[in-house]
NUKOLFI-872276 format. One record per residue (C-alpha): x, y, z; residue in three letters. Coordinates in nm, 4 decimals. Layout:
# residues N
<<X Y Z> 'ALA'>
...
This chain:
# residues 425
<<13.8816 9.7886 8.6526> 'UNK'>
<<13.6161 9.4952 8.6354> 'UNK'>
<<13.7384 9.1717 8.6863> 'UNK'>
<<13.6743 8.8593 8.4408> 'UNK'>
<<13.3674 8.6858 8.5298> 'UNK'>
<<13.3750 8.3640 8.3633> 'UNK'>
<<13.3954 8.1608 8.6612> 'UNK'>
<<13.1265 8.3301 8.8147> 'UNK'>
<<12.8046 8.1639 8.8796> 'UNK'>
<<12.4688 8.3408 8.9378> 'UNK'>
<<12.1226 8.2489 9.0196> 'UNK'>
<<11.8640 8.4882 8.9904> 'UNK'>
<<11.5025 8.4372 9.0896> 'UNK'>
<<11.2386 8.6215 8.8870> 'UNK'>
<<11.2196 8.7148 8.5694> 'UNK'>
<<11.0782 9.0884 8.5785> 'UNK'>
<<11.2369 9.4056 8.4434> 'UNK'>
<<11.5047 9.3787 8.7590> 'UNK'>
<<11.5963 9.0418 8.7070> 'UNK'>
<<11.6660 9.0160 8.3162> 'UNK'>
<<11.8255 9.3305 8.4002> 'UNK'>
<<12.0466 9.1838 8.5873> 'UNK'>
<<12.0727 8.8952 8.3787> 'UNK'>
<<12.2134 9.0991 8.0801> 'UNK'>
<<12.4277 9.2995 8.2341> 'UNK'>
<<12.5858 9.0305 8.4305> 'UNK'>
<<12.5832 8.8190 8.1345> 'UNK'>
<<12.7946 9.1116 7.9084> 'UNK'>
<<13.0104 9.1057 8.2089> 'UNK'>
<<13.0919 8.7418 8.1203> 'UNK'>
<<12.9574 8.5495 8.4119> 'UNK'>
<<12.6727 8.2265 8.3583> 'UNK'>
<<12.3786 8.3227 8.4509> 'UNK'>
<<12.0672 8.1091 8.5263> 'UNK'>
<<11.6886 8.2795 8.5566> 'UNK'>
<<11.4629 8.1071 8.7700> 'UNK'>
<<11.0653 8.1955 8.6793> 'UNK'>
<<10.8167 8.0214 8.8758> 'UNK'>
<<10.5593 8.0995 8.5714> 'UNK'>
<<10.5400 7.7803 8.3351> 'UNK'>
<<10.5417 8.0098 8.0266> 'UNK'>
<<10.6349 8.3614 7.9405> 'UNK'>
<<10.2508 8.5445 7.9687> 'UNK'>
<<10.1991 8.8738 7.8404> 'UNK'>
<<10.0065 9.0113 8.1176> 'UNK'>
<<9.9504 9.3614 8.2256> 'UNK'>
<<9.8756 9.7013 8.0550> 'UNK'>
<<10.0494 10.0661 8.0427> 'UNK'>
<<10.4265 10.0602 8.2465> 'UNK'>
<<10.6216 10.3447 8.2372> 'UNK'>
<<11.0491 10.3478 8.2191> 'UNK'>
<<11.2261 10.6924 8.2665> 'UNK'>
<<11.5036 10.8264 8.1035> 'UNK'>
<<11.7378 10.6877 8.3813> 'UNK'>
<<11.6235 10.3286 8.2843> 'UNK'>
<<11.5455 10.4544 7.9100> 'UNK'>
<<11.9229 10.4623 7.8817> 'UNK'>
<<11.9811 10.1228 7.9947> 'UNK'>
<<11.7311 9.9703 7.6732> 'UNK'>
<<11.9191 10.2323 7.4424> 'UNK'>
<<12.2515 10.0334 7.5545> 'UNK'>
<<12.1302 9.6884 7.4662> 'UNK'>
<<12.1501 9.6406 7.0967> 'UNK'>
<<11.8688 9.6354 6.8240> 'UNK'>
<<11.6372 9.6727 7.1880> 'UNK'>
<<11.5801 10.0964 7.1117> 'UNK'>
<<11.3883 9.9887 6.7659> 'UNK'>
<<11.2158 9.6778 6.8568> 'UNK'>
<<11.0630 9.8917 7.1707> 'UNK'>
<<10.9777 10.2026 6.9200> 'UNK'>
<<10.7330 9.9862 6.7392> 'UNK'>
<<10.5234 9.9185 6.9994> 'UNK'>
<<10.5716 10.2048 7.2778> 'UNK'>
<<10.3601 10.5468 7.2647> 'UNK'>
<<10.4886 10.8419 7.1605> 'UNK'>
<<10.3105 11.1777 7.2961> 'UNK'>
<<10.4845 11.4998 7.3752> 'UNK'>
<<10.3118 11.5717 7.6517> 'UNK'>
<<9.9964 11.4985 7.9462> 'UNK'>
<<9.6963 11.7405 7.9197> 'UNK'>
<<9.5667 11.7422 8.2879> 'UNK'>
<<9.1902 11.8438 8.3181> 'UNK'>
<<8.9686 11.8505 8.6076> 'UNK'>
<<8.7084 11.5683 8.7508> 'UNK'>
<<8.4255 11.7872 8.5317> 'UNK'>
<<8.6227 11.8136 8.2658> 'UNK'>
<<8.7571 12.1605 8.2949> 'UNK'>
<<9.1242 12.1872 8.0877> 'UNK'>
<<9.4166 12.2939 8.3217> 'UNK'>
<<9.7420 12.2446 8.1588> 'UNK'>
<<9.9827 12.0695 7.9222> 'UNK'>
<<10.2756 11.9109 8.0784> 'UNK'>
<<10.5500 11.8441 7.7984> 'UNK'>
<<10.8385 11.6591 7.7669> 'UNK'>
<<11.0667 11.8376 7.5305> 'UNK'>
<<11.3437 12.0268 7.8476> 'UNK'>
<<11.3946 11.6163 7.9493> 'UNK'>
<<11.5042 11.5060 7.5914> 'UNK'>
<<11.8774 11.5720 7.7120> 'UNK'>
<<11.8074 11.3433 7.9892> 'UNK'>
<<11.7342 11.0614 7.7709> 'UNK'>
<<11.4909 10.8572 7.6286> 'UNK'>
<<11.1683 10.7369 7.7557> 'UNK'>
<<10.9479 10.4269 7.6941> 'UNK'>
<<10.5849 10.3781 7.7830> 'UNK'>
<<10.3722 10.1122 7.6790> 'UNK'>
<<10.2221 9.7482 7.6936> 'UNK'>
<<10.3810 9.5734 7.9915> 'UNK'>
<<10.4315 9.2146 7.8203> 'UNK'>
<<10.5187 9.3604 7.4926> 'UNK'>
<<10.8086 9.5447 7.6473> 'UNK'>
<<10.8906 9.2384 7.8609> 'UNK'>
<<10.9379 9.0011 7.5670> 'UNK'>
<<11.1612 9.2569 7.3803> 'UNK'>
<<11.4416 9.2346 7.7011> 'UNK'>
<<11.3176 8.8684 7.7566> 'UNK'>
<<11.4395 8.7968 7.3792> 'UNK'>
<<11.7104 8.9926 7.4378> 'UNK'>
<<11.8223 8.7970 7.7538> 'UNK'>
<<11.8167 8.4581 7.5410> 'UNK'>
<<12.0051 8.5833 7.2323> 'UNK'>
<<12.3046 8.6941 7.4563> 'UNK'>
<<12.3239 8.3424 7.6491> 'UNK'>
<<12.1356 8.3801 7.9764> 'UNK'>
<<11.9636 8.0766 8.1117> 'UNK'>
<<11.5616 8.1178 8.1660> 'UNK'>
<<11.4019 7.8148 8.3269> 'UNK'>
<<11.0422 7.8173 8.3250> 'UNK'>
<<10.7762 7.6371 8.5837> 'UNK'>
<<11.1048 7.6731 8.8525> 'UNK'>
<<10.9562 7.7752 9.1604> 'UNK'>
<<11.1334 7.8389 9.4399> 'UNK'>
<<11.0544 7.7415 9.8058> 'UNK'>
<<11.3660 7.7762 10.0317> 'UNK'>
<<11.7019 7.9563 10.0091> 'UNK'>
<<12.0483 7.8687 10.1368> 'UNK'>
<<12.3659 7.9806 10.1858> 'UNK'>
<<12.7320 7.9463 10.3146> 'UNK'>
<<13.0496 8.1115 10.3545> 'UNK'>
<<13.1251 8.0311 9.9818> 'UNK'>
<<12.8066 7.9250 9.8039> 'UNK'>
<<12.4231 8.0382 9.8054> 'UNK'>
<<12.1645 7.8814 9.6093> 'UNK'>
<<11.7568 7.7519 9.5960> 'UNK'>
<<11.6143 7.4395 9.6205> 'UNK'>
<<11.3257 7.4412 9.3068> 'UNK'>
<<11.0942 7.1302 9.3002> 'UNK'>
<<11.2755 6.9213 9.5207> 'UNK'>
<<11.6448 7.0180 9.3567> 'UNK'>
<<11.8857 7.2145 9.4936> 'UNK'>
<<12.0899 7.4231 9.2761> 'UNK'>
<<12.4223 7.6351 9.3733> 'UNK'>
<<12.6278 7.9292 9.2354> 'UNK'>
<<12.8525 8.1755 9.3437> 'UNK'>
<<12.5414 8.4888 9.4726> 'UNK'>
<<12.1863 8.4854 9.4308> 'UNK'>
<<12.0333 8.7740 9.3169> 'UNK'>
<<11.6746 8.7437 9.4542> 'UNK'>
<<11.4113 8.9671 9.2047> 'UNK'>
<<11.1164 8.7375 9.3077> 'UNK'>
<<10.8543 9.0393 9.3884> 'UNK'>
<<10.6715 9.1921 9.6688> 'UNK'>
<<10.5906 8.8269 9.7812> 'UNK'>
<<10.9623 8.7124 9.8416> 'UNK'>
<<11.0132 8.4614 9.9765> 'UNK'>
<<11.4014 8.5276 10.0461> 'UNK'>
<<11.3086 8.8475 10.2361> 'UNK'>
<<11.2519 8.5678 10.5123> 'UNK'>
<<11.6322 8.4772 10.4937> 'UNK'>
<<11.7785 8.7891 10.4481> 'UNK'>
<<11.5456 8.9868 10.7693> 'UNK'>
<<11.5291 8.6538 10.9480> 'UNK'>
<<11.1568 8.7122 11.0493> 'UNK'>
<<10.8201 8.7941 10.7788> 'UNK'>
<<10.7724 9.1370 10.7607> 'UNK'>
<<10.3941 9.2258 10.7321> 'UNK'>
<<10.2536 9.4868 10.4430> 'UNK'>
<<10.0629 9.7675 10.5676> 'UNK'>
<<9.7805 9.8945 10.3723> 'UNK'>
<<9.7854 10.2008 10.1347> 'UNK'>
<<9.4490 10.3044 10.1720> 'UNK'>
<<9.4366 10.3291 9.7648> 'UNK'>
<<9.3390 10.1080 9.5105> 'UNK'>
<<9.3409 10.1083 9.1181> 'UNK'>
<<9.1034 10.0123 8.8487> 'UNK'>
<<9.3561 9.9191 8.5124> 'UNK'>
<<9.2523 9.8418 8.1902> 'UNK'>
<<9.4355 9.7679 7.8420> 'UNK'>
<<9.1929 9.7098 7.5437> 'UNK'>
<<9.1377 9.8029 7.2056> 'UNK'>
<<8.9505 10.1321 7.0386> 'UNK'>
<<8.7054 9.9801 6.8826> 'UNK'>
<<8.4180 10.1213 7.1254> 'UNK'>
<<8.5961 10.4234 7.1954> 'UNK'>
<<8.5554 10.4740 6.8011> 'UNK'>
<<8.1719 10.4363 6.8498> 'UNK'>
<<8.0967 10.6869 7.0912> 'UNK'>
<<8.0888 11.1089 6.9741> 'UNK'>
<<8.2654 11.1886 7.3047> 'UNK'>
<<8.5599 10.9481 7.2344> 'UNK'>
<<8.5971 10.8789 6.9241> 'UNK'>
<<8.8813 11.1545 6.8960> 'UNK'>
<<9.1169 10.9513 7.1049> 'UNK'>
<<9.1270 10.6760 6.8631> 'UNK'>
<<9.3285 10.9101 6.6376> 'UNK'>
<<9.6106 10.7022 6.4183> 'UNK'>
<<9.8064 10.9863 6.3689> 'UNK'>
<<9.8218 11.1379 6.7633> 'UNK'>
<<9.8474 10.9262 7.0625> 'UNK'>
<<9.6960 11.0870 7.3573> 'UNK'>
<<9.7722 11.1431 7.7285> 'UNK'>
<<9.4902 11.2584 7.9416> 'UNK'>
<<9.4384 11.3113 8.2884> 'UNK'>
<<9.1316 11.3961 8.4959> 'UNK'>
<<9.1778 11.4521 8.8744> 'UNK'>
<<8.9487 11.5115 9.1122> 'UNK'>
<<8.9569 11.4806 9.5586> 'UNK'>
<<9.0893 11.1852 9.6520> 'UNK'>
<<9.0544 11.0395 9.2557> 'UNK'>
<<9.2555 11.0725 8.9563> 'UNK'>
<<9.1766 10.9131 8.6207> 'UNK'>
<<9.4739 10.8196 8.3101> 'UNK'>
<<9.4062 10.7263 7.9887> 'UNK'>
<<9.6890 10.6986 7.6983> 'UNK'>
<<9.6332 10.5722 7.3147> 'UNK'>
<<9.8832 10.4408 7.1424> 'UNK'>
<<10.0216 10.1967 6.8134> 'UNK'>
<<9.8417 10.3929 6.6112> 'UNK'>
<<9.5278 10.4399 6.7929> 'UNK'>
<<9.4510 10.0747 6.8343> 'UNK'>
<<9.4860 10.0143 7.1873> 'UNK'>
<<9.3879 10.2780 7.4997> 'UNK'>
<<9.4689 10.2203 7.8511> 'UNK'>
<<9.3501 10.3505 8.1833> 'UNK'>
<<9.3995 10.3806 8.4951> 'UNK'>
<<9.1836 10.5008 8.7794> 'UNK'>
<<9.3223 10.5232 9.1682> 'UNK'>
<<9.0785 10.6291 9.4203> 'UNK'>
<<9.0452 10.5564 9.7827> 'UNK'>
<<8.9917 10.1606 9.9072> 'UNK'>
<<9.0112 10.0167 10.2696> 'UNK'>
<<9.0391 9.6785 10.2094> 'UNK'>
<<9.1730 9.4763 10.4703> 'UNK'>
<<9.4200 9.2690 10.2664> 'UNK'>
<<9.7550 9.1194 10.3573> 'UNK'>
<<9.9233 9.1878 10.0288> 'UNK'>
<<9.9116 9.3180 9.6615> 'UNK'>
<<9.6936 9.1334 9.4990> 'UNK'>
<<9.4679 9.1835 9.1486> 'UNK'>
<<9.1723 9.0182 9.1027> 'UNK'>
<<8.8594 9.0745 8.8482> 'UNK'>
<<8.7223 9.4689 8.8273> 'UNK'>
<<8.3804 9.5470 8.7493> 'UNK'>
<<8.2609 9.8674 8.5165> 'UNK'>
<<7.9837 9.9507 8.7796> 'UNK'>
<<8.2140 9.9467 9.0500> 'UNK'>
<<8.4590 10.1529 8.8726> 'UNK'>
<<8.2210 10.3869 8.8063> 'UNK'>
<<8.0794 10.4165 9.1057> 'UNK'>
<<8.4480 10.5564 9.1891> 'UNK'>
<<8.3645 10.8521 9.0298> 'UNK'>
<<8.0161 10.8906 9.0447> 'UNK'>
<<7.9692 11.2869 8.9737> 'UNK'>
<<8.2875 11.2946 8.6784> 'UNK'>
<<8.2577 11.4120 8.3420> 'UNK'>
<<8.0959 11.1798 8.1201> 'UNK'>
<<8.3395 11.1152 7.8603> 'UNK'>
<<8.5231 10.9499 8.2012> 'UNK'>
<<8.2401 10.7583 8.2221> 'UNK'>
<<8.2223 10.6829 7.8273> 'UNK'>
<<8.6008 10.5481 7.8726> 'UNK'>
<<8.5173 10.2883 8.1452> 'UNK'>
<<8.1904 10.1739 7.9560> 'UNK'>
<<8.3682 10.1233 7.6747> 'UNK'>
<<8.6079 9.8771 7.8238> 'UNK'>
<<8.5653 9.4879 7.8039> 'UNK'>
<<8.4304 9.3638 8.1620> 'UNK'>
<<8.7066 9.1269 8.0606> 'UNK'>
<<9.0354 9.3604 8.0498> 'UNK'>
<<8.9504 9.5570 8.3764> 'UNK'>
<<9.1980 9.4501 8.6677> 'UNK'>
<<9.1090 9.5644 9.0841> 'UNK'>
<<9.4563 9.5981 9.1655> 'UNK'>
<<9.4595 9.6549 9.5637> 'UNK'>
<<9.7616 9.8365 9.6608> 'UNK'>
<<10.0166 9.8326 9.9852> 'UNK'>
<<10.3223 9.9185 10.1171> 'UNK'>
<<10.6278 9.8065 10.3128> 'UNK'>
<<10.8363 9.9913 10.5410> 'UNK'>
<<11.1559 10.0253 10.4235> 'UNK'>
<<11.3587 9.6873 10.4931> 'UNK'>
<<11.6605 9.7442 10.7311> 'UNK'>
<<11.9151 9.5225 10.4751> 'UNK'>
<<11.8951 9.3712 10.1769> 'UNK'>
<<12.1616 9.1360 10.2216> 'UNK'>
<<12.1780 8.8018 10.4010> 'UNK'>
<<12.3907 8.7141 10.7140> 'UNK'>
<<12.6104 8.5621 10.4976> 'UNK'>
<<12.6561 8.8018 10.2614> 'UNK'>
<<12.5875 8.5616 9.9117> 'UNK'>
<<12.2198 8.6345 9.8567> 'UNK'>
<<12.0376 9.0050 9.8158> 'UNK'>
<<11.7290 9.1737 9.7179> 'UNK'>
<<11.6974 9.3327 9.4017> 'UNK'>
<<11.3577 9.5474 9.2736> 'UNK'>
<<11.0353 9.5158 9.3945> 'UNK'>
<<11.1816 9.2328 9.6422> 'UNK'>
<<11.3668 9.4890 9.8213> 'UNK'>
<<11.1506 9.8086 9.7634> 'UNK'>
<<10.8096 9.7925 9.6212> 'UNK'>
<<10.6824 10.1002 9.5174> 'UNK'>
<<10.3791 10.3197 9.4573> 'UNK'>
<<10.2410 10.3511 9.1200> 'UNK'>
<<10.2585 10.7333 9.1425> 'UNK'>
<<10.6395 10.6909 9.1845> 'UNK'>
<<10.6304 10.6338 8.7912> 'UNK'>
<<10.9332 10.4730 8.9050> 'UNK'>
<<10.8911 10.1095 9.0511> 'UNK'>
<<11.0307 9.9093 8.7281> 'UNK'>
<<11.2853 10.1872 8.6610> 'UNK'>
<<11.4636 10.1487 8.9865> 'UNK'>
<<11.4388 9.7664 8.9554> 'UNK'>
<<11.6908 9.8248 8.6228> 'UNK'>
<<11.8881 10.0595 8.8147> 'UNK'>
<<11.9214 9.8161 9.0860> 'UNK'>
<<12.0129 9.4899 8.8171> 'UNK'>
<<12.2806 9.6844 8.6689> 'UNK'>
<<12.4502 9.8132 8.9826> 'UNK'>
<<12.4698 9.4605 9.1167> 'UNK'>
<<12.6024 9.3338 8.7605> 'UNK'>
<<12.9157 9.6263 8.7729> 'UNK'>
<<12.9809 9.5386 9.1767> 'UNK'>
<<12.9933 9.1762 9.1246> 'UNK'>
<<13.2286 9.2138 8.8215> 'UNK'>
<<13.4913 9.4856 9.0037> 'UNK'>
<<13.4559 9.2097 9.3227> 'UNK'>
<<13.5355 8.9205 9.1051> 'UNK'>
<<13.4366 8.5863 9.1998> 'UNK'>
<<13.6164 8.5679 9.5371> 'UNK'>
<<13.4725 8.8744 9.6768> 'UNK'>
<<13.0957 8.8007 9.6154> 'UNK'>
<<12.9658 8.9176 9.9995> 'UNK'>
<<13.1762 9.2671 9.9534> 'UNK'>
<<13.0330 9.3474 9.6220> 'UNK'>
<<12.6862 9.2891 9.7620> 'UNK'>
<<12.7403 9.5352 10.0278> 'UNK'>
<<12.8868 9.7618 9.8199> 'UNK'>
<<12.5514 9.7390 9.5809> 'UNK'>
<<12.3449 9.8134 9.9446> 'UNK'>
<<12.5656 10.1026 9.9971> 'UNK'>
<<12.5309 10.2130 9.6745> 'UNK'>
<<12.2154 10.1923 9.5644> 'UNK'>
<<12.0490 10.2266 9.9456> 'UNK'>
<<11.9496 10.6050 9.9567> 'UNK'>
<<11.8582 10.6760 9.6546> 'UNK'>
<<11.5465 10.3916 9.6431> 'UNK'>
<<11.4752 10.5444 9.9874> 'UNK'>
<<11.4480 10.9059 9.8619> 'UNK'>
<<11.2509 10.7857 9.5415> 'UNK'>
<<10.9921 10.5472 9.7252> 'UNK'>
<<10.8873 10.8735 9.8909> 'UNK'>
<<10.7862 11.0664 9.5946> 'UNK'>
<<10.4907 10.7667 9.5307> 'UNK'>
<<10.3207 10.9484 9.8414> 'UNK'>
<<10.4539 11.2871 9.7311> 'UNK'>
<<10.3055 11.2583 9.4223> 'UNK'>
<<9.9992 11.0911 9.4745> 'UNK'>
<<9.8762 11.3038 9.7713> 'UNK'>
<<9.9865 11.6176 9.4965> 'UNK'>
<<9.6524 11.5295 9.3148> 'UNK'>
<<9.4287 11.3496 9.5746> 'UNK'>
<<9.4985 11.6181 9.8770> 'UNK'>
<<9.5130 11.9495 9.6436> 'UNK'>
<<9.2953 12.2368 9.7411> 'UNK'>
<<9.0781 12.2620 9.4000> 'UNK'>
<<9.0018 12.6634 9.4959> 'UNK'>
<<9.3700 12.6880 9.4777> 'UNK'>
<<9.4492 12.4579 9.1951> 'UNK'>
<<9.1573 12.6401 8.9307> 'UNK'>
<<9.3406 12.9301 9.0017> 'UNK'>
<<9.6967 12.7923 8.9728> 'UNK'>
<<9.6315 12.4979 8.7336> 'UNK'>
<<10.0420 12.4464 8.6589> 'UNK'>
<<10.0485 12.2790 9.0399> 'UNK'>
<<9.8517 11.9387 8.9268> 'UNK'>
<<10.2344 11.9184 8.7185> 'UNK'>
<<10.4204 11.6093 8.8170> 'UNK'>
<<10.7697 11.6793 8.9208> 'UNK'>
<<11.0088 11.5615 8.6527> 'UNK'>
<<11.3622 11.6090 8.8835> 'UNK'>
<<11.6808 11.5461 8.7187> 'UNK'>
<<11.8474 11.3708 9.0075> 'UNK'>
<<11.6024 11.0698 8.9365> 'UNK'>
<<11.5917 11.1170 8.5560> 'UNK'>
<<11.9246 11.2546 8.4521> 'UNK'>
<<12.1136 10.9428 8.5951> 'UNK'>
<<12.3461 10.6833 8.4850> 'UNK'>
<<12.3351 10.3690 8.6874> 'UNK'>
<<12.5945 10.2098 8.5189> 'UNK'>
<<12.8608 10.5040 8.5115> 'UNK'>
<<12.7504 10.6105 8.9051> 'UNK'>
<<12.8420 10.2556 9.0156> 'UNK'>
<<13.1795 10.2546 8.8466> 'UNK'>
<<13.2906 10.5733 8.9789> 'UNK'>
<<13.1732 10.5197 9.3166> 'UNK'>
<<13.2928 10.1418 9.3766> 'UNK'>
<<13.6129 10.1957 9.4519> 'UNK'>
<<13.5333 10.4709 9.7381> 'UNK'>
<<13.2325 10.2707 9.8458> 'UNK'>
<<13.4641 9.9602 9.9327> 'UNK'>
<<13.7151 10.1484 10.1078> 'UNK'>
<<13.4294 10.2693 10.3016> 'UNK'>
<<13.3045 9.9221 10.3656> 'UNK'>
<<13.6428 9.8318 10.4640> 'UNK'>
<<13.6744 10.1379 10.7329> 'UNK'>
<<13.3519 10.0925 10.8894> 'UNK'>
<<13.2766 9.7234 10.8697> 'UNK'>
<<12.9383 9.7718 11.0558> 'UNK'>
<<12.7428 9.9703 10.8545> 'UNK'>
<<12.4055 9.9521 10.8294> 'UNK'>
<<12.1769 10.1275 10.5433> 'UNK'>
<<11.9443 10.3970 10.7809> 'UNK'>
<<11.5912 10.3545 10.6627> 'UNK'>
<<11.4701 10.6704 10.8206> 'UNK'>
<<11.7121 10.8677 10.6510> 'UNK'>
């Protein structure tokens, strides 16, 4: 039985999908909550996310959130998968996962202001232009210190990205990225050109959005149209050895795109010269082993989303898991109760722990799927370019798995009081 949390007092740093997460559902759970975002306004960056039916459910919990995301998300019932020249190979549907739940897919920063708006009308703090640049803690208190002030609560739940700066605190040392090897061209834009052009034109359809993929060795190319066919966006990942120290995005170029994919089918090429110099994002990708703990020494402050487990892109699960992970943390905290802060953040570790680990590994899975296939073998078995769609990741309910399993998790906790998540499990 959860606890009442109107004395409790939470920071959280970030405002991404896994921190307003959090931020609701601690909020419904009665506690104050204050969002820290180091951005001096709300900016609707980005292009195409995707949210399973595991996170689906948590939007179709939220109320008047469902609609407000239907107006703007795409709607296809399936992904027609067709080689690098152009050959078709299959139709992936999505009908056998509409018992799961729902899915949305579409504009980043759309989708971010609907839960952003949300957060506000239910009470939750945002302060904007906060940036933080050092974490504390003690045996009864954790907090930030954000231009100069410090501020204090009860926990701190840290959502502040892949560049976290409370991963320092809670691993005591800077753990270094390590390169993926990949890369991705990303573009959100409108139809107009696409409209213009014989080969493309059909995409721009108001009645049908579309999901398309081409793959090809080492290359695979994604383009969806949605809200009516007014707006198209791609993706294209492909092979990149840049020697940088961390995600980063900076300005993509069409010729450099398509020299990516320099002996495609030219209605591939057609899509990326149809796209505004402008809209194109080189978004250089890496990855982190996983992090031995999530929690500081002290027990007040932990990781939560891309903070404690960035993910691949071919995951299709990064943003998914960071709602998983704001909602566990919400229903620990409230069956702790203010006085028992550093056991409900273990108990959230425990918890949530093996399942990131075993879905972080289907972003390589995945990926190397399309980029390592044998294309002898996949022309004459085209239903293996399929993505996996597996219930255990889909067919999941955050919020019910954490309240049956807290009680049992804690008396675990409590038995073995030197556990330690196993990242090589």
């Amino acid at each position: 039985m959860a606890k009442p949390n109107t004395d409790l007092k939470v920071l959280i740093v970030g405002a991404g999908f896994g921190g307003l997460t959090a931020a609701i559902e601690c909020r419904v759970r009665g506690a104050s909550v204050i969002v820290l975002e180091s951005n001096k306004e709300r900016r609707q960056l980005g292009d195409i996310i995707s949210f399973g039916s595991n996170s689906g459910r948590i939007f179709k919990a939220w109320p008047g959130v469902e609609e407000a995301l239907d107006a703007i998300c795409h709607h296809s019932s399936g992904l027609d998968f067709r080689s690098y020249d152009d050959e078709f190979l299959c139709r992936q549907t999505w009908g056998a996962e509409a018992e799961w739940g729902k899915r949305f897919n579409g504009h980043r920063g759309e989708i971010h202001e609907i839960v952003w708006n949300h957060a506000l009308s239910i009470g939750v703090e945002i302060r904007l232009g906060s940036k933080v640049t050092e974490y504390f803690e003690t045996d009864t208190a954790a907090g930030v210190v954000v231009n100069g002030e410090r501020i204090s609560a009860d926990v701190v739940l840290a959502g502040d990205g892949v560049r976290s700066t409370a991963r320092t605190i809670v691993l005591g040392f800077e753990d270094k990225p390590k390169s993926s090897g990949y890369a991705v061209y990303r573009a959100w834009m409108g139809t107009e050109e696409l409209k213009k052009d014989p080969l493309t034109a059909w995409l721009a359809d108001p009645k049908i959005d579309h999901h398309v993929g081409w793959l090809g060795p080492d290359v695979h190319f994604l383009v969806a149209t949605l809200q009516q066919g007014t707006a198209c966006s791609w993706v294209l990942t492909h092979k990149d050895d840049a020697d940088v120290e961390e995600s980063w995005s900076a300005p993509g170029y069409i010729s450099e795109a398509i020299a990516a994919v320099p002996d495609w089918a030219p209605i591939v090429h057609s899509i990326i010269r149809a796209t505004p110099e402008a809209s194109l994002v080189d978004w250089k990708l890496v990855f982190r082993d996983p992090l031995p703990t999530w929690i500081s020494p002290k027990r007040r402050i932990t990781l939560i989303g891309d903070a404690a487990h960035p993910f691949l892109p071919t995951s299709i699960q990064g943003a998914s898991q960071s709602m998983e992970d704001g909602v566990t943390v919400a229903v620990c905290l409230a069956r702790a109760g203010k006085d028992n802060v550093p056991e409900a953040l273990r108990a959230y570790e425990k918890i949530r722990y093996p399942r990131v680990l075993a879905t972080q590994r289907t972003g390589v899975t995945n990926r190397d799927a399309w980029h390592k296939a044998d294309w002898d073998f996949v022309r004459k078995n085209p239903e293996s370019v399929k993505l996996p769609r597996q219930d255990w990741v889909l067919n999941f309910d955050a919020k019910t798995h954490a309240e049956e399993v807290y009680e049992k998790t804690v008396e675990e906790l409590r038995a073995d009081p030197g556990w330690k998540p196993d990242p090589t499990l």
